[in-house]
C-alpha positions in Angstrom: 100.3 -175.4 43.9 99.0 -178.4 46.5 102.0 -180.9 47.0 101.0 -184.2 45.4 98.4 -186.3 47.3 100.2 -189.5 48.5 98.8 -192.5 49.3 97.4 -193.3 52.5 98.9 -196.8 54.3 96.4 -198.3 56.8 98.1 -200.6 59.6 96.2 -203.6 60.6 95.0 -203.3 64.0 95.4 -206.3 66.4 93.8 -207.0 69.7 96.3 -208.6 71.3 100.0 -209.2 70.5 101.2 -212.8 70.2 103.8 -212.1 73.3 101.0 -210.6 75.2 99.1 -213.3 75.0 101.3 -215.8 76.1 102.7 -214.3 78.8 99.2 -214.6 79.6 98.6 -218.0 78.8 101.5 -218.8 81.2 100.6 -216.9 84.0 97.0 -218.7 84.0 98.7 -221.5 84.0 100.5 -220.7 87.1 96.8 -219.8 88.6 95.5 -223.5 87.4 98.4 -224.9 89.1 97.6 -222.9 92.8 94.0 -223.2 93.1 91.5 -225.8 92.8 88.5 -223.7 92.4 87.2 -222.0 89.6 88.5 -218.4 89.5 87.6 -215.4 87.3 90.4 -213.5 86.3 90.6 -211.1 83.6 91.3 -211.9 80.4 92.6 -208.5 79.7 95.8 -206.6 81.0 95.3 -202.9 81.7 96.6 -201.1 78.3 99.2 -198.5 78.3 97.2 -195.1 77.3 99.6 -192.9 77.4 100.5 -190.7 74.5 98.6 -190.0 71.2 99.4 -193.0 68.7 98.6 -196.4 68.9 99.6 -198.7 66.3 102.1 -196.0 65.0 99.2 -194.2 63.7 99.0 -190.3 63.9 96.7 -187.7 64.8 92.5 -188.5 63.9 93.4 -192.2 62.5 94.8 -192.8 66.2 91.7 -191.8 68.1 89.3 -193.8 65.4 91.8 -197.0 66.4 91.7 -196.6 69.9 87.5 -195.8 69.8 87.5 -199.4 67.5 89.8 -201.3 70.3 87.7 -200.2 72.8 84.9 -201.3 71.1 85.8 -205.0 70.3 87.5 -205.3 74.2 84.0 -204.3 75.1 82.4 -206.7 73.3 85.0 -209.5 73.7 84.6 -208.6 77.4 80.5 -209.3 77.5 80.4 -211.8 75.2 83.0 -213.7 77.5 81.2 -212.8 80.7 77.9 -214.4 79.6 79.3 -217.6 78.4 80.9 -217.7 82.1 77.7 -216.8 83.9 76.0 -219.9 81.3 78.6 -221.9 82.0 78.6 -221.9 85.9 74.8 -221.8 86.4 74.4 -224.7 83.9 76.8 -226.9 85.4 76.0 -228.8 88.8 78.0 -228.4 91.5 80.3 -225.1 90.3 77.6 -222.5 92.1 79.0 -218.6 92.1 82.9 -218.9 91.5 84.4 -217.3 95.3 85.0 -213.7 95.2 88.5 -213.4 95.2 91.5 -215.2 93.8 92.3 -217.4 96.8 91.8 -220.9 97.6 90.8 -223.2 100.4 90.8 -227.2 100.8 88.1 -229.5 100.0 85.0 -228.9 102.3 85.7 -225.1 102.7 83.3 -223.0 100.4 82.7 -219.3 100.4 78.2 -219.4 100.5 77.1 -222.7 101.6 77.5 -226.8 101.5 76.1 -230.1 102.5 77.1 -233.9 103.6 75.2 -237.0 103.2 75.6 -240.3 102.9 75.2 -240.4 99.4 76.6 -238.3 96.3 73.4 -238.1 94.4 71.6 -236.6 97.7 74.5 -234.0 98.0 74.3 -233.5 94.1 70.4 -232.5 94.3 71.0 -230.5 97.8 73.6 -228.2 96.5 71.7 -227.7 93.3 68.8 -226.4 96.0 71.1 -224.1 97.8 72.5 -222.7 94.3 69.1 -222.1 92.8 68.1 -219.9 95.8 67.4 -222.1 99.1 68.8 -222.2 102.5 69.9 -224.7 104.6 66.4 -226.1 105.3 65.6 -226.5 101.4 68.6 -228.2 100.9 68.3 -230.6 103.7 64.7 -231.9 103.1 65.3 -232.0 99.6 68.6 -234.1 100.5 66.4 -236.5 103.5 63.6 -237.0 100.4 66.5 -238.4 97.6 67.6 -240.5 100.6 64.5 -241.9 101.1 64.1 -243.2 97.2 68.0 -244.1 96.9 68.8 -245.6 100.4 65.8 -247.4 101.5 68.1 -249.3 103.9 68.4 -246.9 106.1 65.7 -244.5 105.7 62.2 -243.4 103.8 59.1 -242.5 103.7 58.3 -245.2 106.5 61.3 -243.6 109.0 61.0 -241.5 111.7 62.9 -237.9 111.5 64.7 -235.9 114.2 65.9 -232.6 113.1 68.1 -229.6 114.9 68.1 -226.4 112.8 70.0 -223.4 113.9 68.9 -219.8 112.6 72.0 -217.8 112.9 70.2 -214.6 112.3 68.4 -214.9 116.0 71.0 -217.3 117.4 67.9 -219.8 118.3 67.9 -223.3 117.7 64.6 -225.1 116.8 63.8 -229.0 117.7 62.0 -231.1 115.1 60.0 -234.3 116.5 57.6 -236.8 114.9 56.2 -237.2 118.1 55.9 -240.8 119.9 56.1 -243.9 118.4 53.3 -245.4 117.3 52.7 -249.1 115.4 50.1 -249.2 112.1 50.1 -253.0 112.4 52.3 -255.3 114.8 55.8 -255.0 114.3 54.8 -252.2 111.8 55.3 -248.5 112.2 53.2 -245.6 112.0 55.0 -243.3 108.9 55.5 -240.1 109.5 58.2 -238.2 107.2 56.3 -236.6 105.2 54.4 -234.3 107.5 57.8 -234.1 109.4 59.8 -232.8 106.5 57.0 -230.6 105.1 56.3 -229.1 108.5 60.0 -228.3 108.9 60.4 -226.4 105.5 56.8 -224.4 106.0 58.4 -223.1 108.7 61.5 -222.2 107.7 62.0 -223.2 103.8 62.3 -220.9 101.4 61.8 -222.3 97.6 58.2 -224.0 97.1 57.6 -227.4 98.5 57.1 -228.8 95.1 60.4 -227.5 93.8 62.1 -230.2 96.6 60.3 -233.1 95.5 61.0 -232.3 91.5 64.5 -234.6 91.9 63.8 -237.5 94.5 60.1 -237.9 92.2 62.5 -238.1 89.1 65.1 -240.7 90.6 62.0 -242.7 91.6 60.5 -243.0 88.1 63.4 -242.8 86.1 65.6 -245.1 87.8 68.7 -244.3 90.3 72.0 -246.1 90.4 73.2 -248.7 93.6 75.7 -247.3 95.4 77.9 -249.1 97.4 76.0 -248.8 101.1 72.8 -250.1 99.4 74.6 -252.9 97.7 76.2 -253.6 100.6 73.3 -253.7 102.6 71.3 -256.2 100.0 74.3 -258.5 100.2 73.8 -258.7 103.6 69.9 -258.5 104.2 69.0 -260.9 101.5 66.1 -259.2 98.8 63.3 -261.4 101.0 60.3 -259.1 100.8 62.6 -256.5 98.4 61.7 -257.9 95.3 60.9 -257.2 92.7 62.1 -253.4 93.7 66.0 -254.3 94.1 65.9 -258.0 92.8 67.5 -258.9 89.5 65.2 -261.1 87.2 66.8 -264.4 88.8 65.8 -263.3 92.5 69.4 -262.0 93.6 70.1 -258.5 95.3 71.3 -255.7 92.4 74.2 -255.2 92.5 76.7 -251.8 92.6 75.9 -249.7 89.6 72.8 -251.6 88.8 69.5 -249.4 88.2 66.5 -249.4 90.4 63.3 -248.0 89.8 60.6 -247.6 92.2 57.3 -246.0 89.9 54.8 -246.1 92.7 57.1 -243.9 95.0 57.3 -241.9 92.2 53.5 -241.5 92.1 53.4 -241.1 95.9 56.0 -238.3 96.0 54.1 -236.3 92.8 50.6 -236.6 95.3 52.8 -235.5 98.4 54.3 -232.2 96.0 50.3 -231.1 95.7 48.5 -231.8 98.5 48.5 -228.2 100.6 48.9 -229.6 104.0 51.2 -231.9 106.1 48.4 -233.5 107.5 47.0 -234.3 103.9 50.1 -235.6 103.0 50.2 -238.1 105.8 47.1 -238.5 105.4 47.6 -239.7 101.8 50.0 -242.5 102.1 48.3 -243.5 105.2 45.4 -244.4 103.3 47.1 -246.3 100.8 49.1 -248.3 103.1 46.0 -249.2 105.3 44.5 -250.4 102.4 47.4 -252.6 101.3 47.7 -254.5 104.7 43.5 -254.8 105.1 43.4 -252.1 108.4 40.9 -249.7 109.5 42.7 -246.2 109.2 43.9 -245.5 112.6 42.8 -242.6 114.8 44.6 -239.7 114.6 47.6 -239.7 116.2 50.5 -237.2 117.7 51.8 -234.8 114.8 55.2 -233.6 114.5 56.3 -230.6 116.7 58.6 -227.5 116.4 60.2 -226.8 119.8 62.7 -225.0 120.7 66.0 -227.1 121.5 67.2 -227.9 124.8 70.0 -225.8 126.1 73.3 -225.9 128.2 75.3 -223.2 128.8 78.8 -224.1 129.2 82.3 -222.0 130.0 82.9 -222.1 126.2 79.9 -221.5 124.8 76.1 -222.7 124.4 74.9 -226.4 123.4 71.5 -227.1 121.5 70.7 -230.8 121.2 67.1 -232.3 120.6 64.4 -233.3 123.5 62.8 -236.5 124.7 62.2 -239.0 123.6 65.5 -238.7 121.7 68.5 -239.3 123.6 69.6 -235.2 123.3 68.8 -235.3 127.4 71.3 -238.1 127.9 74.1 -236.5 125.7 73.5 -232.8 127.5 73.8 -234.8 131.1 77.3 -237.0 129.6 78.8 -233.3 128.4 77.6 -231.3 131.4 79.2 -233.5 133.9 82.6 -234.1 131.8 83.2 -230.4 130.5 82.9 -229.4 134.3 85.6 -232.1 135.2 88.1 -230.9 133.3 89.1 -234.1 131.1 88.0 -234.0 128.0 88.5 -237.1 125.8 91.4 -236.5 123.0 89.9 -238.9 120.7 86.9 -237.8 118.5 86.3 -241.6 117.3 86.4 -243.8 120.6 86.2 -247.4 120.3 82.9 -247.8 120.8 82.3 -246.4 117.5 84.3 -249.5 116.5 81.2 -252.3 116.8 80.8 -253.6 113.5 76.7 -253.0 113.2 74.6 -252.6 110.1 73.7 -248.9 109.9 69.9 -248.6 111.3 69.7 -244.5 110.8 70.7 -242.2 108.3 72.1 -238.7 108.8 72.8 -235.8 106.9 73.6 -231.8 107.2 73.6 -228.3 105.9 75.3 -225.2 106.7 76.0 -222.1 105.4 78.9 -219.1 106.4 76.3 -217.0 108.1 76.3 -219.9 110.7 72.6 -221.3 110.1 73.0 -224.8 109.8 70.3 -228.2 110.3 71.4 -231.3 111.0 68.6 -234.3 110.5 68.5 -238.1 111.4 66.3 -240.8 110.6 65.5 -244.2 111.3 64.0 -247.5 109.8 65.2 -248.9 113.8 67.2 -251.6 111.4 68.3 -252.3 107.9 65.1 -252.4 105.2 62.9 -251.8 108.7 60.5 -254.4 108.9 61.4 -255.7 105.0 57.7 -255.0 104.4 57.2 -253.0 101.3 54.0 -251.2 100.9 53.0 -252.3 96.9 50.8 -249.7 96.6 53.1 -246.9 97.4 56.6 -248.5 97.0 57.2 -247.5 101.1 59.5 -249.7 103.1 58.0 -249.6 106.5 59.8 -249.5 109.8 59.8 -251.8 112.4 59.4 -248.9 114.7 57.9 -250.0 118.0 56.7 -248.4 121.6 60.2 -249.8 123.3 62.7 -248.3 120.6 60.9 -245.0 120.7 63.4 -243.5 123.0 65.6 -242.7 120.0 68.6 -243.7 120.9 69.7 -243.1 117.9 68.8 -239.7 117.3 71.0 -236.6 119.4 72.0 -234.0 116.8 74.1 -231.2 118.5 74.9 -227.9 117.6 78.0 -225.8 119.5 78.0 -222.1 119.2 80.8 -220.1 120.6 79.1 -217.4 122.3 75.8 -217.0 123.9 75.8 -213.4 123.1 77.1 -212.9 119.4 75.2 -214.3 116.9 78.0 -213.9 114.7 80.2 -216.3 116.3 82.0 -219.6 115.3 79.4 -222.5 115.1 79.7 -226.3 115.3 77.3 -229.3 114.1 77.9 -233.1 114.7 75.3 -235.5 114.2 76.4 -239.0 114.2 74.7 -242.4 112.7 75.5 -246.3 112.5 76.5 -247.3 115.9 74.0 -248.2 119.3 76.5 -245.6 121.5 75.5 -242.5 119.8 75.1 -240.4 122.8 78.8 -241.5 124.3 80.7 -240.8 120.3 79.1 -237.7 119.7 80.2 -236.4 123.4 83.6 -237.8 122.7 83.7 -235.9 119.4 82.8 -232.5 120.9 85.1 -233.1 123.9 87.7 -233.5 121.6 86.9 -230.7 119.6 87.5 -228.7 123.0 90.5 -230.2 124.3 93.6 -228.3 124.8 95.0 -225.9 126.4 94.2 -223.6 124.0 90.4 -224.4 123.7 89.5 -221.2 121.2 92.7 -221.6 119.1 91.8 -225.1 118.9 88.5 -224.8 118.1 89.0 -222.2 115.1 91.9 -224.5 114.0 89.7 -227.5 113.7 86.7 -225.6 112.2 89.1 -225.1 109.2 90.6 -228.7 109.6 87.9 -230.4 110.5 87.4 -233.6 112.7 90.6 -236.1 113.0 90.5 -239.7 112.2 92.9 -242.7 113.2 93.0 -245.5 110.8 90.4 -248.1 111.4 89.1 -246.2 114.6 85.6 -246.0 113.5 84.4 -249.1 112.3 80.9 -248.3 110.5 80.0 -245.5 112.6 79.9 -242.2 110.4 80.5 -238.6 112.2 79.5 -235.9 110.5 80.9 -232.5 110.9 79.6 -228.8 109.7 80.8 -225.7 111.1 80.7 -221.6 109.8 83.8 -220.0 110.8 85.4 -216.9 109.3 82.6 -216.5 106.9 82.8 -219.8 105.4 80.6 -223.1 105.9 83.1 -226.2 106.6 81.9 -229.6 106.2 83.8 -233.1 107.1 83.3 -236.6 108.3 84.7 -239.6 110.0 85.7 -241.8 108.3 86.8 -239.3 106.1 85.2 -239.8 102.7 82.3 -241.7 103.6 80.2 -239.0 103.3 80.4 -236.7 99.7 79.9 -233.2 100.2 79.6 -230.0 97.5 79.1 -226.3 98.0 79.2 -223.0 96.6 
């Protein structure tokens, strides 16, 4: 006779014990309170699988539990990893989170950054280099918001100088506008837009159109005064400005206020379909000539690729920008003071210290592979000639034959070693004060100095540029360098300049 059947008592099965999981709650805690990145750590402890029971249940009933705790980990686990892939691809500025659980200070960033003078122009060039661009993409997109939301300093009207360095060849590439020339007296020929487009067919890699999506919205949908505009308007007076950054009553807008300029909106959608750079020109020249009663001009000089100049130096190799800029002058300053021996200590020298409105605007992007561009532009002085174009909402510059020597423009780029394309790269570019040449020699010299010149240098790749209180006065240095797989980005004054990566 069969013993009597007894009933069978089922265990409820949990997924996680309440001790477990706050012993996990408290070591992510600690995590949060090391790192000020994003991290991806595991929500799940490796289980214990030893043995043949779990939940104290014997035999078949164990192997059925286990199966079913497998099964809900493995869906907890995917359902958790796509709200974390949503979450960081949806939310600007985050990018991929770094690969491992370490952390670096602000400006360091495992793929790629960029620096410019304002925070929606870094906002809309680090959403380029997360969706897929490179340095260049990120850049021109960057120089295009500029042109809409600081049209004190640059636009579609300003000339562009641009050094962009491939660190898979180890070349470095000049970008030119060409020479200076005038559409009307006192009036200058525009030429960004076949600048900038020529630069990214070249060596872009998301569609042109793509780059003008977020300057084209900022334009028609409004943008917010930042403090440099603001500042700027204060001091310039709206007298030709309005009604484009005027409030009702005739006074400048103020920080925070909105600003809408629909016509550059319409200019900027024309530029994002026409297929050439010469079209593109082309396009807003015709407008403009119409505004001001011309006869469209002749054609003129277009804007050049060239390959940077060069000076080899005991440390390393030196790219800077031709003539007409002043990259000649800054080559002939370092050449003669690297080979005496006395470097400068100070990266900020006093003559950074003249208090002068900012009359070029700079900006750069670099990656941890080492590729970086660094571009400058230039009304020649705040709002350029104050003459806004109604029919296209350009400020032009005041741009003439005798400022063409672009004083104001000598990017340069520092790689380590002539022979290894793989080594530590340096890129200053500096805007806002008539003695470009003489602070962006001080700054590399500085970089250099010591008796230790390659601890030094790798020490202030991760640092970045020192600053003494008040030494700079309006001028703004910015700094990018790739060093130990990483892309670096600072500035003097530090702050003056946001900057985001990924």
């Amino acid at each position: 006779m069969e013993p009597p059947a007894e009933p069978v008592l089922y265990q409820k099965l949990l997924l996680w014990e309440a001790s477990l999981e706050s012993e996990e709650d408290e070591e992510e805690g600690k995590e949060e309170d090391q790192t000020s990145e994003p991290l991806v750590l595991s929500p799940w402890r490796p289980q214990d699988s030893s043995g043949n029971r779990v939940g104290g249940l014997p035999g078949a009933w164990a192997r059925l539990a286990a199966a079913l705790l497998l099964l809900a980990v493995g869906c907890s686990m995917a359902v958790w990893q796509l709200q974390t892939r949503g979450g960081s691809t949806g939310s600007l500025g985050s990018g991929d989170p770094p690969p491992r659980g370490h952390t670096h200070r602000p400006g360091v960033y495992h793929h790629g950054a960029i620096i410019s003078p304002a925070a929606t122009c870094t906002h809309m060039g680090q959403e380029l280099l997360v969706a897929g661009g490179n340095v260049v993409d990120a850049g021109v997109g960057a120089a295009l918001c500029l042109a809409v939301v600081h049209p004190h300093a640059t636009g579609l009207g300003a000339t562009f100088w641009g050094l962009f360095h491939n660190s898979s060849s180890g070349n470095s590439t000049a970008l030119t506008s060409g020479p200076v020339r005038t559409l009307a007296p006192g009036l200058g020929l525009p030429t960004a837009l076949p600048t900038l487009h020529l630069l990214h067919t070249h060596f872009g890699r998301l569609p042109w159109p793509r780059l003008l999506e977020g300057p084209t919205t900022l334009a028609q949908k409004g943008f917010l005064v930042d403090a440099p505009l603001a500042r700027a308007l204060e001091t310039q007076g709206t007298k030709a400005l309005c009604p484009l950054l005027c409030q009702a009553n005739g006074t400048p807008l103020g920080p925070g206020a909105r600003a809408t300029n629909p016509k550059l909106a319409a200019m900027l959608r024309r530029a994002a379909i026409i297929p050439t750079p010469h079209l593109a020109g082309n396009a807003l020249l015709s407008l403009l000539v119409r505004d001001l009663g011309l006869e469209v001009p002749s054609a003129g000089p277009m804007p050049t690729l060239e390959p940077a100049l060069q000076l080899p130096v005991p440390q390393g190799i030196l790219f800077t920008t031709p003539s007409p800029s002043a990259g000649p002058e800054l080559l002939a300053l370092l050449e003669v003071a690297l080979h005496s021996g006395r470097p400068s200590p100070d990266p900020c020298p006093s003559l950074m210290q003249t208090a002068v409105t900012p009359t070029s605007s700079v900006l750069a992007t670099v990656d941890s592979n080492g590729s970086m561009l660094l571009l400058t532009s230039s009304l020649n002085s705040s709002f350029g000639s104050g003459h806004l174009s109604p029919s296209t909402g350009v400020l032009l510059s005041n741009l003439v034959a005798r400022s063409a020597t672009g004083t104001w423009a000598c990017p340069l780029i520092f790689r380590g070693s002539p022979d290894d394309t793989e080594a530590d790269v340096l890129g200053l570019v500096i805007s806002g004060t008539p003695e470009v040449t003489r602070a962006t020699s001080h700054a590399l010299l500085s970089h250099l100095a010591g008796p230790h010149r390659q601890t030094q240098h790798q020490h202030q790749a991760q640092e970045g540029p020192t600053e003494r209180p008040s030494a700079c006065g309006q001028g703004t240095l910015l700094q990018v360098a790739a060093h130990a797989e990483h892309a670096h980005v600072s500035s003097v004054p530090s702050g003056c300049c946001p900057f985001q990566g990924f």
